[in-house]
C-alpha positions in Angstrom: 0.0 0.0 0.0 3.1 2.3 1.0 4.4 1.9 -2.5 1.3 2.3 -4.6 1.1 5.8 -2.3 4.6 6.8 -3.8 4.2 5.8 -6.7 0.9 7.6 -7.2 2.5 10.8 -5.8 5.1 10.6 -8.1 3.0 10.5 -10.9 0.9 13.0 -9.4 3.9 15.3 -8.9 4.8 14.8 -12.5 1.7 15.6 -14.1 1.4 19.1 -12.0 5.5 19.9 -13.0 5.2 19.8 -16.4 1.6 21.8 -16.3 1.0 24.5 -18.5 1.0 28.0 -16.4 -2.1 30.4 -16.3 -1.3 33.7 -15.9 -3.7 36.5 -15.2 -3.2 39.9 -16.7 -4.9 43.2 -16.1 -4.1 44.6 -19.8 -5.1 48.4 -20.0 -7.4 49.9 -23.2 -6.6 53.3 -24.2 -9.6 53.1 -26.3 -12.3 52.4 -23.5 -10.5 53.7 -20.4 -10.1 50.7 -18.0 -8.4 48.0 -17.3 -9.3 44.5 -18.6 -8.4 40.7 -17.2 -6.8 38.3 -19.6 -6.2 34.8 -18.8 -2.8 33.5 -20.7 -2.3 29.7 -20.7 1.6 29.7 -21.1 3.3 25.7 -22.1 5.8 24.3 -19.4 8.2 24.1 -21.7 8.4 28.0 -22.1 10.2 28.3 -18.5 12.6 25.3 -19.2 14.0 26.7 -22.7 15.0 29.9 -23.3 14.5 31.5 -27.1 11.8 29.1 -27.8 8.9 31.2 -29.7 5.2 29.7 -29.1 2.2 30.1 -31.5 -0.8 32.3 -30.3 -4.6 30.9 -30.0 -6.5 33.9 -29.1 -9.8 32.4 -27.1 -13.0 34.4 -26.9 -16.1 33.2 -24.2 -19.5 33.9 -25.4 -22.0 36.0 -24.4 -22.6 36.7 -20.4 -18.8 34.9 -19.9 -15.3 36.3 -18.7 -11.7 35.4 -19.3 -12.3 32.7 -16.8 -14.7 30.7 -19.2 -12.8 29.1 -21.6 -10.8 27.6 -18.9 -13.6 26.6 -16.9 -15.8 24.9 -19.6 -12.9 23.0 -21.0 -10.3 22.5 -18.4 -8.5 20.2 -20.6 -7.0 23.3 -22.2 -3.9 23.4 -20.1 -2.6 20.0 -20.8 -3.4 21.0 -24.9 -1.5 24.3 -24.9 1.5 21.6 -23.7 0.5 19.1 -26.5 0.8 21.3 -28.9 3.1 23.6 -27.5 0.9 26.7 -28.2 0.1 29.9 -25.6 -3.8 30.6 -25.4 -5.0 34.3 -24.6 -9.0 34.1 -22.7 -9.3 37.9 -22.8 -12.4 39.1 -20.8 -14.7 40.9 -24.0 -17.4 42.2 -21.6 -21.4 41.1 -21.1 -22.2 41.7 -24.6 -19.9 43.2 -26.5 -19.6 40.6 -29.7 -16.2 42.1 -30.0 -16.3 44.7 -32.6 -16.3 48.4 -32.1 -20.0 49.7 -31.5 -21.0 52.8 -33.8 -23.4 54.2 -31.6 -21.5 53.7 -28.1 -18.0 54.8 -27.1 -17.9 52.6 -24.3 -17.7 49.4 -26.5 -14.4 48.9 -28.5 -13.6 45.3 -27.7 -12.0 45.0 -31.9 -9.8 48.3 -31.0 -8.9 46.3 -28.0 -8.0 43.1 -29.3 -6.5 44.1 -32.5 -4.4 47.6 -31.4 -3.7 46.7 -28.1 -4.2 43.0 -26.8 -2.0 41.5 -29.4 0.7 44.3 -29.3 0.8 43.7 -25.4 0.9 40.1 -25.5 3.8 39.8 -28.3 5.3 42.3 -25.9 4.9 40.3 -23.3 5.7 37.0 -23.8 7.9 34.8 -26.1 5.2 34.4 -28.9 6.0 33.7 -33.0 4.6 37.5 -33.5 3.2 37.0 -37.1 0.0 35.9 -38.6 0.9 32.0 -39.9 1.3 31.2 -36.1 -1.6 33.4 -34.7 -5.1 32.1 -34.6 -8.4 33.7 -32.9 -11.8 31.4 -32.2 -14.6 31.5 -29.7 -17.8 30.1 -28.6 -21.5 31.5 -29.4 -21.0 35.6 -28.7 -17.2 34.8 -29.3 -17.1 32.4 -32.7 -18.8 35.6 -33.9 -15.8 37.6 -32.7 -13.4 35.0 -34.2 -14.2 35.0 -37.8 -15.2 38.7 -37.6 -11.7 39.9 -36.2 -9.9 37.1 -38.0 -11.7 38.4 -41.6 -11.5 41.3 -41.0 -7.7 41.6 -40.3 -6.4 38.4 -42.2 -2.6 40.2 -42.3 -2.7 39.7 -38.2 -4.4 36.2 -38.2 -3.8 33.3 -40.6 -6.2 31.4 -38.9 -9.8 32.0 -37.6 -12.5 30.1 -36.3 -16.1 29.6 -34.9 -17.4 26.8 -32.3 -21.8 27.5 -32.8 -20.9 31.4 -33.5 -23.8 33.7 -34.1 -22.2 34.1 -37.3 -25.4 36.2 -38.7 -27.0 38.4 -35.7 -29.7 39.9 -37.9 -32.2 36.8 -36.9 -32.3 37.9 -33.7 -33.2 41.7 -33.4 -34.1 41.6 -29.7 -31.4 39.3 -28.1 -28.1 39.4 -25.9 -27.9 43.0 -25.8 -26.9 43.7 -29.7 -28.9 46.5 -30.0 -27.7 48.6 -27.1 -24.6 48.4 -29.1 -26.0 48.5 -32.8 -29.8 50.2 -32.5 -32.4 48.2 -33.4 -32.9 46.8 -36.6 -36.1 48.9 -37.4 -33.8 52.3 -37.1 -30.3 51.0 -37.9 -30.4 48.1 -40.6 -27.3 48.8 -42.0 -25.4 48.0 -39.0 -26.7 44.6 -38.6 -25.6 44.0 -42.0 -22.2 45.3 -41.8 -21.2 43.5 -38.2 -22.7 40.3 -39.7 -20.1 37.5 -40.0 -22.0 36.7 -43.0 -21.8 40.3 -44.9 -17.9 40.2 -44.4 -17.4 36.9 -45.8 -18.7 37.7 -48.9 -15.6 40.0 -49.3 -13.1 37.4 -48.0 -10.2 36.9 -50.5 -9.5 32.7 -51.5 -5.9 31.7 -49.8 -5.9 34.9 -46.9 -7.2 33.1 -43.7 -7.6 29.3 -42.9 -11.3 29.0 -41.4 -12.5 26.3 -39.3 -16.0 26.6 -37.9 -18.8 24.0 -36.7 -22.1 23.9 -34.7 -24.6 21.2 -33.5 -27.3 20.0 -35.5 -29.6 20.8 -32.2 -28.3 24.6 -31.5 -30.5 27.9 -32.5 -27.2 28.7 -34.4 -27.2 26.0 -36.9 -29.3 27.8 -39.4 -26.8 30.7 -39.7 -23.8 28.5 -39.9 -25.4 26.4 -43.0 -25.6 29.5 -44.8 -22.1 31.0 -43.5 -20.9 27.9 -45.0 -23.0 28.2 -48.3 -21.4 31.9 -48.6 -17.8 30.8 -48.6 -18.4 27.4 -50.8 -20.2 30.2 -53.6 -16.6 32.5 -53.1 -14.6 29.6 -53.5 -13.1 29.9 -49.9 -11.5 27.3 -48.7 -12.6 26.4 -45.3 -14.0 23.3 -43.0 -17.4 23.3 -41.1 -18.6 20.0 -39.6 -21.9 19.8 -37.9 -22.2 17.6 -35.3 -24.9 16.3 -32.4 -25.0 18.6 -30.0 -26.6 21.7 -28.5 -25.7 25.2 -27.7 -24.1 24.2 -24.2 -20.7 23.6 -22.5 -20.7 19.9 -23.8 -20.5 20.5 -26.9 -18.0 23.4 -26.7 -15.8 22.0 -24.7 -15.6 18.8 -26.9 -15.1 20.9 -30.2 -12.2 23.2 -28.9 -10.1 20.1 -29.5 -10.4 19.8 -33.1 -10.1 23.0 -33.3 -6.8 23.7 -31.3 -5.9 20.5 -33.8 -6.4 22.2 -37.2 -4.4 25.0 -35.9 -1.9 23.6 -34.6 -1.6 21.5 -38.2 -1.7 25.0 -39.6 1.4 26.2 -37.2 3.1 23.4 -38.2 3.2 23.6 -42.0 3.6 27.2 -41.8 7.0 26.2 -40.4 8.4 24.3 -43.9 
């Protein structure tokens, strides 16, 4: 009994040694005056070699979440950014921002944020590969819109972008998660729903800029958007992957599809390389 004890301990002190670090940041926006928490996920191996240069996955939670989520809904995350030897970056993008810069409301500039000063800080920071073939940025629900709608938008700082059940068009749902304290409502400000619709930008996405990954349950109130997101890019000829699976819009199935996503990506990191 004495040796299965020290034997598990061992093991047990093994595991915890070569864990993956979270660090949590308070990163401060110029752009909407306060600071703002960031949860990095940093692999062991970053405090055991010096030099060595990690690949970014930029996580964003979904509506009503904080930096926090990503890691609580899919704790597995620390032993993947060691797998594949990637940092991830869970910064906090409010209640109901959906990540882009609100027109009518100063207060909401989470794609100033992310883009002018999150990524300059954390290549600052840290010993990240600081260029778009090893950056990637995907979330969950509020956030897989804020993936492929920062990742399209600015394919030069992102060669990879994804979605896990994004609300990747927002104009079915004029009344919902707060979009129009940040957009107006449909009825007085259409054109804003078109132009912050994942769907609307994609129809200007070039073939060969950004690798996409994206996916949602057959079950979730998002499929319907993310059949025709993935109509859109087939009619473009953009290359891209989209699986549907079973599944709902719930931590079960997001926490189960971040690993084929952190996959792809790191794939992508990988042949970037040769």
């Amino acid at each position: 009994m004495k040796n299965t004890i020290s034997i598990f301990a061992i093991l047990l002190f093994a595991v915890v040694a070569n864990a993956a670090r979270v660090d949590t940041l308070l990163v401060y926006s110029n752009a909407m005056h306060k600071n703002i928490k960031v949860a990095v996920v940093i692999p062991d191996n970053a405090a055991k070699q010096t030099g060595v240069k990690f690949p970014v996955v930029y996580l964003l939670h979904g509506y009503s979440g904080n930096h926090g989520s990503w890691l609580k809904d899919a704790p597995q995350l620390q032993s993947r950014a060691d797998q594949y030897q990637v940092m991830l970056v869970c910064p906090d993008g409010g209640y109901g921002s959906w990540y882009y810069d609100s027109p009518i409301n100063d207060s909401i500039k989470y794609e100033t944020f992310i883009i002018s000063e999150l990524l300059p800080y954390v290549d600052a920071h840290f010993p990240t590969s600081a260029n778009k073939d090893h950056r990637a940025i995907t979330g969950l629900s509020m956030g897989g819109h804020g993936g492929l709608f920062l990742g399209m938008r600015h394919a030069n700082l992102f060669g990879n972008a994804g979605s896990v059940c994004g609300g990747v068009d927002i104009r079915p749902f004029p009344n919902s998660w707060d979009i129009k304290k940040s957009l107006g409502t449909i009825t007085d400000q259409p054109q804003n729903w078109i132009d912050y619709s994942v769907v609307t930008i994609a129809k200007n996405c070039k073939p060969g800029l950004l690798n996409i990954i994206f996916d949602c349950g057959v079950s979730d109130f998002f499929i319907d958007v993310n059949r025709s997101l993935h109509q859109v890019l087939l009619s473009n000829k953009i290359d891209h992957d989209y699986t549907e699976r079973p599944g709902e819009h719930n931590k079960a199935y997001w926490s189960n599809s971040i690993d084929y996503q952190l996959q792809f990506f790191a794939k992508k990191f990988t042949a970037a390389i040769k």
